[in-house]
C-alpha positions in Angstrom: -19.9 -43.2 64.1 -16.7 -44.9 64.1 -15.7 -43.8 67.6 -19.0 -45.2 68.4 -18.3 -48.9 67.4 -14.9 -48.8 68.7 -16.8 -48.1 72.2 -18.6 -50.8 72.0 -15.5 -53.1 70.8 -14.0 -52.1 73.8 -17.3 -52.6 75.6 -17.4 -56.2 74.3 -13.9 -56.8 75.5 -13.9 -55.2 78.8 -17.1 -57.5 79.5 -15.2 -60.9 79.1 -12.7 -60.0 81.4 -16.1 -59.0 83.9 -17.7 -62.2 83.1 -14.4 -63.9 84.2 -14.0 -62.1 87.4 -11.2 -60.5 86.5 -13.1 -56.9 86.4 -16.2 -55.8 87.9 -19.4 -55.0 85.6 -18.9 -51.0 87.2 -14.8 -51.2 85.8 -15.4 -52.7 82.3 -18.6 -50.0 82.2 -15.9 -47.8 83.2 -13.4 -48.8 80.8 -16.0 -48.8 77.7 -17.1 -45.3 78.5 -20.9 -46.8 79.0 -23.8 -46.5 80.9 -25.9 -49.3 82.0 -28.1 -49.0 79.2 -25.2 -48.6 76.7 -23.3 -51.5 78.1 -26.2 -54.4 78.5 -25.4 -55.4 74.3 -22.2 -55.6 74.2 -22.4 -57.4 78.0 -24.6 -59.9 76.3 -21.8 -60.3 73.7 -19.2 -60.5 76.0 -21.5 -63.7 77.9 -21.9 -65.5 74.2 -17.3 -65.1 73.9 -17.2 -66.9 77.5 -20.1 -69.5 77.2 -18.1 -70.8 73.9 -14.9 -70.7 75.8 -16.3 -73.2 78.6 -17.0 -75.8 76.1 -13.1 -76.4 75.6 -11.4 -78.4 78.2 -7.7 -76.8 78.8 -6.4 -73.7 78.9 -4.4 -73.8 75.8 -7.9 -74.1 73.6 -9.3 -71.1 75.5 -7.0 -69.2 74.4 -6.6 -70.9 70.9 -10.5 -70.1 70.2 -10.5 -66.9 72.3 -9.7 -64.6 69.2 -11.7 -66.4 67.2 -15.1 -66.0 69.5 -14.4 -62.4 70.2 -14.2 -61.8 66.4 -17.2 -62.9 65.9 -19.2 -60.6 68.1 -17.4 -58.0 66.9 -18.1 -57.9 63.2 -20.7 -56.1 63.3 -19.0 -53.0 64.6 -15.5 -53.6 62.5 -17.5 -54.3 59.3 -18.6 -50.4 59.5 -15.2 -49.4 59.3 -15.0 -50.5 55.6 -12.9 -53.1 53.9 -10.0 -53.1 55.9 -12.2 -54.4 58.7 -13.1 -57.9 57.0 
């Protein structure tokens, strides 16, 4: 199970970088270990991180709120490591 959700973390963060440009879907697939099917969630996460980053003006908030937004679609999958996780 847990090397499960750690896929998908890494799912969820190799997709931000493909929403950006800076990877294409078929790498951060790659990267996640993921097949289409697999990878559509944790794509869809990946789009909600990036929509929220668009609504800050500089460069300097992106990356101020990026942790923050990425946290968030990934507490599902930390929380079911246990108490360390949150």
């Amino acid at each position: 199970m847990a090397k499960k959700n750690v896929k998908k973390m890494m799912g969820v963060l190799s997709g931000v970088f493909a929403h950006t440009g800076h990877l294409s879907k078929e790498e951060a697939m790659e990267m996640a270990g993921m097949d289409k099917a697999e990878f559509k969630d944790v794509y869809d996460k990946a789009a909600n991180v990036v929509k929220k980053l668009e609504s800050y003006d500089t460069a300097a908030e992106k990356y101020d709120k990026f942790s923050e937004h990425l946290w968030e679609e990934l507490q599902e999958y930390v929380k079911k490591f246990g108490p360390f996780g949150v």
